[in-house]
PyMOL Python script that loads the backbone (N, CA, C, O; Angstrom):
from pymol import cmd

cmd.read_pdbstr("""\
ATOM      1  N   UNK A   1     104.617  55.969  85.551  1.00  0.00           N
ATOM      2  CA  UNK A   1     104.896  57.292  86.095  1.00  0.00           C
ATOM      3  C   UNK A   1     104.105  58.336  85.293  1.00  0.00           C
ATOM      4  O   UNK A   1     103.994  58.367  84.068  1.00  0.00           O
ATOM      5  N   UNK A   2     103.561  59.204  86.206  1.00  0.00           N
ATOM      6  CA  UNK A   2     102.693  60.595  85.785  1.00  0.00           C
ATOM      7  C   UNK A   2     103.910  61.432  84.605  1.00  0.00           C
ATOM      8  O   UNK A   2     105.140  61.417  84.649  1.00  0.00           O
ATOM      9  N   UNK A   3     103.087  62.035  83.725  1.00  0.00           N
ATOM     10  CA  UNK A   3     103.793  63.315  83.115  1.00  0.00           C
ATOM     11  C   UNK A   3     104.075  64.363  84.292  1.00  0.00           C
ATOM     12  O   UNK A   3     103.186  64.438  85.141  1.00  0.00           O
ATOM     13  N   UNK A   4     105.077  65.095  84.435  1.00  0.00           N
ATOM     14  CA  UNK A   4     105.019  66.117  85.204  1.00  0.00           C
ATOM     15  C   UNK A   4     105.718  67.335  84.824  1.00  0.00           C
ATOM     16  O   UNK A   4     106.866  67.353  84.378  1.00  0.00           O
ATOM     17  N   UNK A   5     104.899  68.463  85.039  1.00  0.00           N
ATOM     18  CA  UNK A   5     104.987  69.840  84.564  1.00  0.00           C
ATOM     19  C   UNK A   5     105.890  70.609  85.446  1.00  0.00           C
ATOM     20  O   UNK A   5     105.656  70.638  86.654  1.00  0.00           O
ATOM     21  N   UNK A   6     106.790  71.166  85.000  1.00  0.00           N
ATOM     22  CA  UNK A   6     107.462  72.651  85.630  1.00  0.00           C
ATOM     23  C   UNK A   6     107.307  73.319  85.157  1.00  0.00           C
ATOM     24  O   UNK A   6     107.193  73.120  83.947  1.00  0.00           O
ATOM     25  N   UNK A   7     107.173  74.603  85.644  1.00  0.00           N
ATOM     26  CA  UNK A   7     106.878  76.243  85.445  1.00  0.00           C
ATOM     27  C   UNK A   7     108.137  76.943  85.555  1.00  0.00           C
ATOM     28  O   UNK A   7     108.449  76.612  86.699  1.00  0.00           O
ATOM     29  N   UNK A   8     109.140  77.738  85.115  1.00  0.00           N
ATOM     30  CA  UNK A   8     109.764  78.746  85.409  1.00  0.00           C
ATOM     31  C   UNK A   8     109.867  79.891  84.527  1.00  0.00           C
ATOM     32  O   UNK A   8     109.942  79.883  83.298  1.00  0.00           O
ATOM     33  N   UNK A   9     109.859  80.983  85.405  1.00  0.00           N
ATOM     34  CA  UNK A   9     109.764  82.500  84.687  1.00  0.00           C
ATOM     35  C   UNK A   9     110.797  82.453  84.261  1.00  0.00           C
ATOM     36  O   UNK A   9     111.772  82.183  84.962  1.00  0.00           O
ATOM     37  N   UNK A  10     110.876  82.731  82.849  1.00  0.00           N
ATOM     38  CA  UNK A  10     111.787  83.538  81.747  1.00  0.00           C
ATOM     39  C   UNK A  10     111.864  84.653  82.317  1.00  0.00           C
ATOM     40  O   UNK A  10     112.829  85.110  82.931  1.00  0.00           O
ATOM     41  N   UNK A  11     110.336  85.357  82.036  1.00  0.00           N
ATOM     42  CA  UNK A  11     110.730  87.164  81.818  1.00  0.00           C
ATOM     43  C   UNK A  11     109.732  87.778  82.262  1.00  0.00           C
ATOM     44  O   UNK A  11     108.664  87.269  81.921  1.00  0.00           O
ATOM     45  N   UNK A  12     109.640  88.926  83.068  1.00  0.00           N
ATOM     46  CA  UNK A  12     108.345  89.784  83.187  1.00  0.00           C
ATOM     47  C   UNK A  12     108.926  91.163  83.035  1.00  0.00           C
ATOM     48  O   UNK A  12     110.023  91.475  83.499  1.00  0.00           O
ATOM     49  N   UNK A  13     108.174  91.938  82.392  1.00  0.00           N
ATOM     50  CA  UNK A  13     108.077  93.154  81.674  1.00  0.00           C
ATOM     51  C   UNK A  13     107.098  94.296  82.420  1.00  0.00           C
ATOM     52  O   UNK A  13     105.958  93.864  82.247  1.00  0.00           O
ATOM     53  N   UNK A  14     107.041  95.181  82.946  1.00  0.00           N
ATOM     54  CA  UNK A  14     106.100  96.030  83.059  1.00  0.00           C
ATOM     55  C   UNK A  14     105.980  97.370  82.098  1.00  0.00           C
ATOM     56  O   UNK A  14     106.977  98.057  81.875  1.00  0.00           O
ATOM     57  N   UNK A  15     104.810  97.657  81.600  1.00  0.00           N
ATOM     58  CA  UNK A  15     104.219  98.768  80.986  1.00  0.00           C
ATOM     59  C   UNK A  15     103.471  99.770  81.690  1.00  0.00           C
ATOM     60  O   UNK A  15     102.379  99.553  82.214  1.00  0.00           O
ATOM     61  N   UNK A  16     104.289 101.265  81.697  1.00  0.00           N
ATOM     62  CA  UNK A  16     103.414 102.080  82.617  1.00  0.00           C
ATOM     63  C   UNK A  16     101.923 102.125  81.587  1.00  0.00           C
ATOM     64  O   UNK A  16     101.659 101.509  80.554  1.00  0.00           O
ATOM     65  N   UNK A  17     101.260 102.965  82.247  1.00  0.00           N
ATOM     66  CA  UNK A  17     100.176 103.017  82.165  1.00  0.00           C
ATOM     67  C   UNK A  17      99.352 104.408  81.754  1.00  0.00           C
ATOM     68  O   UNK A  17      99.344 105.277  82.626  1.00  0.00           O
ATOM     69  N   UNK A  18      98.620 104.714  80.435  1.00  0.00           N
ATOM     70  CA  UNK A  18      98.593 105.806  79.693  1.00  0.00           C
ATOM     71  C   UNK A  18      97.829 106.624  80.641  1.00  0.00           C
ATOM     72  O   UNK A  18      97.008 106.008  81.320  1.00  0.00           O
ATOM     73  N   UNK A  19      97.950 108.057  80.849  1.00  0.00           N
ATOM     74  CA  UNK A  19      97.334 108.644  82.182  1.00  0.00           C
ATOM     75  C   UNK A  19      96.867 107.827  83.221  1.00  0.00           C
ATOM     76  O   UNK A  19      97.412 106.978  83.928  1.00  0.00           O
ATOM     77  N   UNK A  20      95.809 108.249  83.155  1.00  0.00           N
ATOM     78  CA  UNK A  20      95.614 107.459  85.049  1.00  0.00           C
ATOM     79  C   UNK A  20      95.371 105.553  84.662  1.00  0.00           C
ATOM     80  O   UNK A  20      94.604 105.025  85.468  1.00  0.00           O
ATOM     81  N   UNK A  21      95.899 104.654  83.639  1.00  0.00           N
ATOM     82  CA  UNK A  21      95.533 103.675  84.123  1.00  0.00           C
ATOM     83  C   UNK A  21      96.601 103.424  85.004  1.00  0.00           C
ATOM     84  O   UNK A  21      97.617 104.057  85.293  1.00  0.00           O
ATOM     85  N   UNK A  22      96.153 102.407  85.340  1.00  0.00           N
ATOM     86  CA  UNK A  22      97.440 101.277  86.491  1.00  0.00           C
ATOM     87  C   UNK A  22      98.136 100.764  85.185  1.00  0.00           C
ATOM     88  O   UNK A  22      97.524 100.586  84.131  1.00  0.00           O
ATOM     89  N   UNK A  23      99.654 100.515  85.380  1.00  0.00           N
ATOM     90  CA  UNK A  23     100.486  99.626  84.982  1.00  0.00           C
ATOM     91  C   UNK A  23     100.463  98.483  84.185  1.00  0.00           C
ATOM     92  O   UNK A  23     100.069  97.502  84.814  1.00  0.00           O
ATOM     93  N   UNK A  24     100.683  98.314  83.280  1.00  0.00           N
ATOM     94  CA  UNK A  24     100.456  96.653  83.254  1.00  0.00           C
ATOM     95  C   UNK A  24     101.664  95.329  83.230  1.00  0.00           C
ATOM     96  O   UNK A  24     102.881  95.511  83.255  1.00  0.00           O
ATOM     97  N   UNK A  25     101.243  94.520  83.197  1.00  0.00           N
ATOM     98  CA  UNK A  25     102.658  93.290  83.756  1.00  0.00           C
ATOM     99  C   UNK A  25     102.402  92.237  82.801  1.00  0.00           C
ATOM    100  O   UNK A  25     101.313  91.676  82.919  1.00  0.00           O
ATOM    101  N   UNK A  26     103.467  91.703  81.532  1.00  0.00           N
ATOM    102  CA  UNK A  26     103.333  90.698  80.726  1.00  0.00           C
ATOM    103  C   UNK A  26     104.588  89.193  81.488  1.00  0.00           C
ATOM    104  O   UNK A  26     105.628  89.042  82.129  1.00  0.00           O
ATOM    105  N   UNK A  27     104.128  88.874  81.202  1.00  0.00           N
ATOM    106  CA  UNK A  27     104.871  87.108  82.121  1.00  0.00           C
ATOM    107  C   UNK A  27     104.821  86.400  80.937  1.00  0.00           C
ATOM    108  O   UNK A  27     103.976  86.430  80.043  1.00  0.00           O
ATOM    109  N   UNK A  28     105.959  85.683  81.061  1.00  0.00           N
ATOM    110  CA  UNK A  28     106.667  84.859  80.333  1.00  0.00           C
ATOM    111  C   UNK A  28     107.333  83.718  81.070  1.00  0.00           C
ATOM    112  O   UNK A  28     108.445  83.794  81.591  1.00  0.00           O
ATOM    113  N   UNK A  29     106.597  82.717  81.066  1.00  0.00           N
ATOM    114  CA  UNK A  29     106.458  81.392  81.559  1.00  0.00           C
ATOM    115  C   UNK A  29     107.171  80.625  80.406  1.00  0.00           C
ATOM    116  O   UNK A  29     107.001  80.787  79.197  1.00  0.00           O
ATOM    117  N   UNK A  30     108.125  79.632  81.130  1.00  0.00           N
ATOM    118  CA  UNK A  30     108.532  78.147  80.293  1.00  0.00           C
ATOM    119  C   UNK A  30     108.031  77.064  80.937  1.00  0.00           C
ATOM    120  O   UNK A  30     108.556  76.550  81.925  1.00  0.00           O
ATOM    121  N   UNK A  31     107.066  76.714  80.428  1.00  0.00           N
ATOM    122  CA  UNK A  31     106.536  75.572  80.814  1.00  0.00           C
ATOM    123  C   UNK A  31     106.813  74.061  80.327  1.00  0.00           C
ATOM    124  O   UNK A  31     106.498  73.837  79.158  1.00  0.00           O
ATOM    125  N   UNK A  32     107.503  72.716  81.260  1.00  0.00           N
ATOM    126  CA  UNK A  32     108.259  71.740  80.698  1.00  0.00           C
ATOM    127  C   UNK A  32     107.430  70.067  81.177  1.00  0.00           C
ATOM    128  O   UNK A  32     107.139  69.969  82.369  1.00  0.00           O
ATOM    129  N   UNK A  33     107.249  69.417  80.685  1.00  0.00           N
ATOM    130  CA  UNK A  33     106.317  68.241  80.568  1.00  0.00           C
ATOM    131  C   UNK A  33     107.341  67.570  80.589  1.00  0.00           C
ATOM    132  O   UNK A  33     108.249  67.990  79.872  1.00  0.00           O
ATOM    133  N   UNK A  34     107.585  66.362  81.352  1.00  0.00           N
ATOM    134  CA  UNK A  34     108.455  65.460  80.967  1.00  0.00           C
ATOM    135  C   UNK A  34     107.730  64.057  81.895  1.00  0.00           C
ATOM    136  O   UNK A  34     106.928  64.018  82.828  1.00  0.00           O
ATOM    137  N   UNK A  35     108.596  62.799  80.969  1.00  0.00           N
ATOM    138  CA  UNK A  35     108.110  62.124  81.772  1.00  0.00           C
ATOM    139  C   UNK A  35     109.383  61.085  81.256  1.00  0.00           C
ATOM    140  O   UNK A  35     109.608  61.114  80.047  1.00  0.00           O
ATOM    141  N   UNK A  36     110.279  60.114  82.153  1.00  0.00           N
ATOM    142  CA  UNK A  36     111.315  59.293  81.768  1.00  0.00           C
ATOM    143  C   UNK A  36     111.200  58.581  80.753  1.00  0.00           C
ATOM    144  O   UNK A  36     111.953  58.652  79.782  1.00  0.00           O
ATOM    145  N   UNK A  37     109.915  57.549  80.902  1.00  0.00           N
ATOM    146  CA  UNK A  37     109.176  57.020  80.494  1.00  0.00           C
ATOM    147  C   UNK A  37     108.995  56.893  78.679  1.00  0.00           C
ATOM    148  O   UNK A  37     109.099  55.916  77.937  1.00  0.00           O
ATOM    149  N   UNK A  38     108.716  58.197  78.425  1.00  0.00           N
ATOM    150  CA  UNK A  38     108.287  58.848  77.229  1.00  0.00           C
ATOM    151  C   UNK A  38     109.553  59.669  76.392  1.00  0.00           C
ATOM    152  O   UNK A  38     110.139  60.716  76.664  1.00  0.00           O
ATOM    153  N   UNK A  39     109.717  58.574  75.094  1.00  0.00           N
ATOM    154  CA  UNK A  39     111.473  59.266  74.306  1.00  0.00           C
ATOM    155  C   UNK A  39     110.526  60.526  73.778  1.00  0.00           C
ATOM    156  O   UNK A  39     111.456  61.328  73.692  1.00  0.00           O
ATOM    157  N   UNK A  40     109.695  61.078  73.479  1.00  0.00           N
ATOM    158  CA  UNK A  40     108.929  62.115  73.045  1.00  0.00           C
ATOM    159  C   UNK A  40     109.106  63.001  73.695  1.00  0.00           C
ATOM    160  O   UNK A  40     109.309  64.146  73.293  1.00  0.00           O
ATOM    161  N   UNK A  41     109.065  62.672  74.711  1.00  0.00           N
ATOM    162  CA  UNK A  41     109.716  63.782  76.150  1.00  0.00           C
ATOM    163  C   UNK A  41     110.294  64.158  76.516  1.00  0.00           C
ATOM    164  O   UNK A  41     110.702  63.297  77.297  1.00  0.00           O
ATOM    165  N   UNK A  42     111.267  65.587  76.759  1.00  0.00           N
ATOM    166  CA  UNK A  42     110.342  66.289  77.326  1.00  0.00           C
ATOM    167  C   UNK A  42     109.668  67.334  76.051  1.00  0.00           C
ATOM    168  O   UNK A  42     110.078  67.330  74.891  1.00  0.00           O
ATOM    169  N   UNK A  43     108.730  68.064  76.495  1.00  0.00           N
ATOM    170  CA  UNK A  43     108.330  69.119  75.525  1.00  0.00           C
ATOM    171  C   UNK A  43     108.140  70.724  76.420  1.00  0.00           C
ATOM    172  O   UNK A  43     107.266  71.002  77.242  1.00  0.00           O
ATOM    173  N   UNK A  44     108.851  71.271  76.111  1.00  0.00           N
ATOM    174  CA  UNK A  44     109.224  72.766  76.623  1.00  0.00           C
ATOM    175  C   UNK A  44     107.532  73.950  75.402  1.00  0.00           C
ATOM    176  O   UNK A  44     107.131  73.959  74.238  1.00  0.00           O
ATOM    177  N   UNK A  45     107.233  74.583  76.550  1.00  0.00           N
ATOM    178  CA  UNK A  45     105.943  75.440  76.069  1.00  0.00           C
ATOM    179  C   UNK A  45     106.277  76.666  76.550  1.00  0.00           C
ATOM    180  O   UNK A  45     106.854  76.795  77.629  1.00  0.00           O
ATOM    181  N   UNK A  46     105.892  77.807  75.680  1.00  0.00           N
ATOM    182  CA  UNK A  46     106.246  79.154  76.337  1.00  0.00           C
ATOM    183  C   UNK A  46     104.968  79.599  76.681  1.00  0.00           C
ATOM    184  O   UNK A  46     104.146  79.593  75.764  1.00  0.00           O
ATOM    185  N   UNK A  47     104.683  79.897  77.532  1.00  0.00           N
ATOM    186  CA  UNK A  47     102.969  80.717  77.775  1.00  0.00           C
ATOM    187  C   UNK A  47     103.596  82.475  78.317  1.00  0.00           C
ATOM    188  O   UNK A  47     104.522  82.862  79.029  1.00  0.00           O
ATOM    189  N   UNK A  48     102.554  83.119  77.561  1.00  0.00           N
ATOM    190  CA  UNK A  48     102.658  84.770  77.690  1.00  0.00           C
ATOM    191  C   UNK A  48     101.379  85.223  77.967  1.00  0.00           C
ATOM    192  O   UNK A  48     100.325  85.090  77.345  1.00  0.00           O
ATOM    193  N   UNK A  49     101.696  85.875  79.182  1.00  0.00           N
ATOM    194  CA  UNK A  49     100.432  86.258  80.163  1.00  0.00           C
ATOM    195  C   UNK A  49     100.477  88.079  80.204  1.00  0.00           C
ATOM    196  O   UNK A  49     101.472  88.804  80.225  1.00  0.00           O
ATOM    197  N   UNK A  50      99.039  88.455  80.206  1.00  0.00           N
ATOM    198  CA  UNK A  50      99.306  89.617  80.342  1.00  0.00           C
ATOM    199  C   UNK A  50      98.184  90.297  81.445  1.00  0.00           C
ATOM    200  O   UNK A  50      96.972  90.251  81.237  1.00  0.00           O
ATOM    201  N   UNK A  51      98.666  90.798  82.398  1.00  0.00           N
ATOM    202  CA  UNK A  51      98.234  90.752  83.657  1.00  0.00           C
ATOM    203  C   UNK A  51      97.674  92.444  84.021  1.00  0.00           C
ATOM    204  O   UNK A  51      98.385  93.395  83.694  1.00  0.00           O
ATOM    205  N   UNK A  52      96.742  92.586  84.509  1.00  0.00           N
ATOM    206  CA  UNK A  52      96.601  94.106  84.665  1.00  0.00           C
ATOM    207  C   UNK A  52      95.769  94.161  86.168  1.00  0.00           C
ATOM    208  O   UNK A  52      94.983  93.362  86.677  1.00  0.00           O
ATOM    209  N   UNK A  53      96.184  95.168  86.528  1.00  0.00           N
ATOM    210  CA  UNK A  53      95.062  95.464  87.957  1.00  0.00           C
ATOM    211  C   UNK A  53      93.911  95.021  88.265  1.00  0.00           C
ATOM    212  O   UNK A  53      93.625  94.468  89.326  1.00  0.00           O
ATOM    213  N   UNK A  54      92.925  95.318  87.024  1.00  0.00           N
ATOM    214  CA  UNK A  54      91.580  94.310  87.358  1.00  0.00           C
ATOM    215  C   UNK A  54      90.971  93.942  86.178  1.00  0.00           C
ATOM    216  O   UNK A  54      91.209  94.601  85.165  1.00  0.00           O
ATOM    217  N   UNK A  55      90.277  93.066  86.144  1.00  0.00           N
ATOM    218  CA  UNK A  55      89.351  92.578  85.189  1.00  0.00           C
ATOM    219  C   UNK A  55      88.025  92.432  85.202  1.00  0.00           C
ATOM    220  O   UNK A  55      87.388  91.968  86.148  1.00  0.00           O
ATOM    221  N   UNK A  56      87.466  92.907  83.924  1.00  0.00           N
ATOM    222  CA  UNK A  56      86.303  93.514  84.075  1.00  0.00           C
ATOM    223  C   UNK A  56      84.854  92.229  83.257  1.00  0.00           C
ATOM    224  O   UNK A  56      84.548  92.169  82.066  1.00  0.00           O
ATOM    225  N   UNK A  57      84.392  91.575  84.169  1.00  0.00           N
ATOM    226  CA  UNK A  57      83.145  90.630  83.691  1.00  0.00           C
ATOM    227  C   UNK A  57      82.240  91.599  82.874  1.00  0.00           C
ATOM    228  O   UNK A  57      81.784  92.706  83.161  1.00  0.00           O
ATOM    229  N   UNK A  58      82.126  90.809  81.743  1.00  0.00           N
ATOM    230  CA  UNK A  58      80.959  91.903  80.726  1.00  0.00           C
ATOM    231  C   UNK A  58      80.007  90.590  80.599  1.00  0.00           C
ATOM    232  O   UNK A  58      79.147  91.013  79.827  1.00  0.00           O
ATOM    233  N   UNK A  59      79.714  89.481  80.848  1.00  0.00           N
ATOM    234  CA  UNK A  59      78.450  88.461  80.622  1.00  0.00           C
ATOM    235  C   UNK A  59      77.666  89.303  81.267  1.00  0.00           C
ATOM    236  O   UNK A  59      77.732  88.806  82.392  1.00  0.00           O
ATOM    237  N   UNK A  60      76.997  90.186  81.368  1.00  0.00           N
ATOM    238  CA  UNK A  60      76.388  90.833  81.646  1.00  0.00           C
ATOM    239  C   UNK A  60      76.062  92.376  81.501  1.00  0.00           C
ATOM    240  O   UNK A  60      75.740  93.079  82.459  1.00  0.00           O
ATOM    241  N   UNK A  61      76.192  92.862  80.080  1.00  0.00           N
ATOM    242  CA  UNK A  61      76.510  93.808  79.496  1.00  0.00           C
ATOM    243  C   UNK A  61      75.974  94.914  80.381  1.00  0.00           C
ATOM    244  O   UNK A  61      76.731  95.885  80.404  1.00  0.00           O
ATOM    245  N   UNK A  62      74.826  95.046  81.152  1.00  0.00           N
ATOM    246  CA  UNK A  62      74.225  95.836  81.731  1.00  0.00           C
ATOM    247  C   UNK A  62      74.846  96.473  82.933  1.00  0.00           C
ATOM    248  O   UNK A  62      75.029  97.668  83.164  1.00  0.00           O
ATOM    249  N   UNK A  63      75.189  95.201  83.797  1.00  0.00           N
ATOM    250  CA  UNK A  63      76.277  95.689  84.731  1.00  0.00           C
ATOM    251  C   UNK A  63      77.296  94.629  84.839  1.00  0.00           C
ATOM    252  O   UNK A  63      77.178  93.461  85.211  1.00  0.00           O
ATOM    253  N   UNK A  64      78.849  95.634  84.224  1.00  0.00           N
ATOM    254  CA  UNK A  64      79.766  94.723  83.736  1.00  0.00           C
ATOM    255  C   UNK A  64      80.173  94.697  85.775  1.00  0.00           C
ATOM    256  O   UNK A  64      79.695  95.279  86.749  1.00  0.00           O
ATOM    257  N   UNK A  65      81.074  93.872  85.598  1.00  0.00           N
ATOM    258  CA  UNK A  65      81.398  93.269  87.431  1.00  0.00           C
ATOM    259  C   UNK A  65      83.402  93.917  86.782  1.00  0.00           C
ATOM    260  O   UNK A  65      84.025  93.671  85.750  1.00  0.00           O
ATOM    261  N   UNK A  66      83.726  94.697  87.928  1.00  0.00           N
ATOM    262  CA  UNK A  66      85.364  95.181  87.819  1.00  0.00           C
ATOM    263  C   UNK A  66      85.433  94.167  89.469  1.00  0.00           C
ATOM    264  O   UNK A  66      84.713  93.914  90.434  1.00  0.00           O
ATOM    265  N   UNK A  67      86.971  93.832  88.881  1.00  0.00           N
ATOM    266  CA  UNK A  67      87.233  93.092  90.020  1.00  0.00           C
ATOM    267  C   UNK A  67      88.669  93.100  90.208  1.00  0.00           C
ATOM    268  O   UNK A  67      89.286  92.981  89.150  1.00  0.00           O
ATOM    269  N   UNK A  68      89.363  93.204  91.230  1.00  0.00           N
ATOM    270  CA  UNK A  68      91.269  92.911  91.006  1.00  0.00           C
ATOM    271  C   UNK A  68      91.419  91.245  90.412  1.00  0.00           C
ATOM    272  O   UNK A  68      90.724  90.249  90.608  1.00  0.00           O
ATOM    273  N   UNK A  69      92.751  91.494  89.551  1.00  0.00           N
ATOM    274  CA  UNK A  69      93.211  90.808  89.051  1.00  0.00           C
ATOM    275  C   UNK A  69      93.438  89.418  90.011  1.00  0.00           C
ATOM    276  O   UNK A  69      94.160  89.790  90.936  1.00  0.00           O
ATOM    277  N   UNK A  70      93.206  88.351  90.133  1.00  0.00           N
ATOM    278  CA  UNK A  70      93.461  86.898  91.289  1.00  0.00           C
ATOM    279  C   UNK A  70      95.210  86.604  90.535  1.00  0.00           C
ATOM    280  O   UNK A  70      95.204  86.206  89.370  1.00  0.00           O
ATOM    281  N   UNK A  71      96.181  86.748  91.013  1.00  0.00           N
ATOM    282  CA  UNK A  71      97.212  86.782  90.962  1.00  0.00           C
ATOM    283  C   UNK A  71      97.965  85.895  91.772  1.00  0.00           C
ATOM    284  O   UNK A  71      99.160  85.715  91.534  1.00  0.00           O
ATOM    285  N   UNK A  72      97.351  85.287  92.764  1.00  0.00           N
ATOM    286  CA  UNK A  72      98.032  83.991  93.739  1.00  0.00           C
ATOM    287  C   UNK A  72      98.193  83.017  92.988  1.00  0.00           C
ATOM    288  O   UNK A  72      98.957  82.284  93.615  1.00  0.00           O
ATOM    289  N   UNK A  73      97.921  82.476  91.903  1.00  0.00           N
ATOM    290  CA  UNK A  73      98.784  81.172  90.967  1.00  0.00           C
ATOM    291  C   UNK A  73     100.192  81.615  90.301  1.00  0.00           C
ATOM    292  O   UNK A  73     101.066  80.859  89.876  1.00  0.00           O
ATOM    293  N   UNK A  74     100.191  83.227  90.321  1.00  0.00           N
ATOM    294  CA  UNK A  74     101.606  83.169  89.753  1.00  0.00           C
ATOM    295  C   UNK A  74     102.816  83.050  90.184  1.00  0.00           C
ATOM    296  O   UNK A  74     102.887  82.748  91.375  1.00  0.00           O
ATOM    297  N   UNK A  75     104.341  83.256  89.326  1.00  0.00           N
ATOM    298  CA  UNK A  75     105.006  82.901  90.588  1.00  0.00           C
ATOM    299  C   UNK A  75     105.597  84.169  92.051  1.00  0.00           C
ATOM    300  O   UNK A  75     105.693  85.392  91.944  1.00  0.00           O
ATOM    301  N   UNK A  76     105.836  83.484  93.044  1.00  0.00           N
ATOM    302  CA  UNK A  76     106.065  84.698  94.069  1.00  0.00           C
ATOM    303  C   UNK A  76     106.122  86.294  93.585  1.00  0.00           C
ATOM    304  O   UNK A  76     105.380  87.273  93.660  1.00  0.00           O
ATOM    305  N   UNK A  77     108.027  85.839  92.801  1.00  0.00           N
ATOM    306  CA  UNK A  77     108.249  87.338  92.551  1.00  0.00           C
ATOM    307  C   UNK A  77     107.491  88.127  91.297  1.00  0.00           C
ATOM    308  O   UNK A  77     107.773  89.312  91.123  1.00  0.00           O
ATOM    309  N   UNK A  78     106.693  87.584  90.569  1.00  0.00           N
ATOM    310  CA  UNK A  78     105.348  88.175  89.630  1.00  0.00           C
ATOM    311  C   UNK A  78     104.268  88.952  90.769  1.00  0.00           C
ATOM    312  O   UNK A  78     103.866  90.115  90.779  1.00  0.00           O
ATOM    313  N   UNK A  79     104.004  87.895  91.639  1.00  0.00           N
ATOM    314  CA  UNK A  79     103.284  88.618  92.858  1.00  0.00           C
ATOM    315  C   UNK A  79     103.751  89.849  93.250  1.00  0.00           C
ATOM    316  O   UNK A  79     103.073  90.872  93.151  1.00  0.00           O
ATOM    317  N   UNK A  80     105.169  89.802  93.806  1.00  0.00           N
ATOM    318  CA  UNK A  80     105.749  90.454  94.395  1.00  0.00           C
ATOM    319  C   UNK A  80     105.802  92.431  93.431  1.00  0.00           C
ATOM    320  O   UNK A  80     105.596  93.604  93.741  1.00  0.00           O
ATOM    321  N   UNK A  81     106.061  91.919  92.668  1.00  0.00           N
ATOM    322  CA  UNK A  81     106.258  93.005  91.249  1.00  0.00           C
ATOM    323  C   UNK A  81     104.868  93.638  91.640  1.00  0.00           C
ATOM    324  O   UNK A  81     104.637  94.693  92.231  1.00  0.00           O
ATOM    325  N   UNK A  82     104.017  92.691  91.139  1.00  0.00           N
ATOM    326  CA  UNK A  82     102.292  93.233  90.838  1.00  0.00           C
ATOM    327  C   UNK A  82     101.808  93.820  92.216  1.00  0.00           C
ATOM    328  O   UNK A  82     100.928  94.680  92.262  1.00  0.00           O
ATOM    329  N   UNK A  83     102.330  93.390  93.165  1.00  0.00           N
ATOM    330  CA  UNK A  83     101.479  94.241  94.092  1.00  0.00           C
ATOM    331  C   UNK A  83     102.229  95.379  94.874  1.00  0.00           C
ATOM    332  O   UNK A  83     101.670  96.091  95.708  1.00  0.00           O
ATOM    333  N   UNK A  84     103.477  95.472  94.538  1.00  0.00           N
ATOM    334  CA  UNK A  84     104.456  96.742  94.450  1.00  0.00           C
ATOM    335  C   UNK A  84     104.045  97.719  93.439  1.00  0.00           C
ATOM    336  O   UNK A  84     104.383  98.857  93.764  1.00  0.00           O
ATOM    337  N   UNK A  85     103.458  97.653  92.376  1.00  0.00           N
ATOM    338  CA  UNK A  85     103.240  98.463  91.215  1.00  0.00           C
ATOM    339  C   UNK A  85     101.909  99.026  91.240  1.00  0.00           C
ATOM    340  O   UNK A  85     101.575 100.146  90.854  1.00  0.00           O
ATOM    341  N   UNK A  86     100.885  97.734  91.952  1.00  0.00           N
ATOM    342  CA  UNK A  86      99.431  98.566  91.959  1.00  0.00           C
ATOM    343  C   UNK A  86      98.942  98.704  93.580  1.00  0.00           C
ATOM    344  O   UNK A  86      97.839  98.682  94.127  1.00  0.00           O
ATOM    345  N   UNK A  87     100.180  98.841  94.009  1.00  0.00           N
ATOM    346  CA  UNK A  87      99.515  99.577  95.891  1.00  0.00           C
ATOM    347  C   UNK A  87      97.877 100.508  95.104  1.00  0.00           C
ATOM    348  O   UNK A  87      97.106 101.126  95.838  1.00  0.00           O
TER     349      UNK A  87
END
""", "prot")
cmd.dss("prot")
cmd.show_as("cartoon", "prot")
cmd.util.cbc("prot")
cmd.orient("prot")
């Protein structure tokens, strides 16, 4: 049998945003590995994400690339938050 991963949100936080930026959104993921198989197992991971309107490509110092944030891997209501906050 495969290891297999679950995801569930702990916590998301929003930070307004100093004059005119947009908002920003930190996520707090528990992430859990388990496998029957394995007495080592399971192992619980916290991942902390910090999410903002857009992100800006600089490999190219000359002309950096701004782009919205790709936000469809997170979960629904993170979606849901983030695109209520940066209409």
């Amino acid at each position: 049998m495969a290891i297999e991963k679950t995801r569930a949100l702990q916590r998301l936080e929003v930070y307004p945003g100093a004059g005119d930026e947009d908002p920003r959104v930190m996520v707090i993921y528990e992430n859990t590995f388990d496998d029957p198989n394995y007495e080592e197992l399971p192992v619980v991971q916290t991942q902390v994400k910090h999410l903002s309107k857009t992100v800006t490509d600089s490999s190219d110092p000359e002309n950096p690339v701004v782009s919205d944030t790709d936000i469809s891997g997170e979960d629904i209501f993170v979606q849901t938050v983030c695109n209520a906050i940066w209409q």
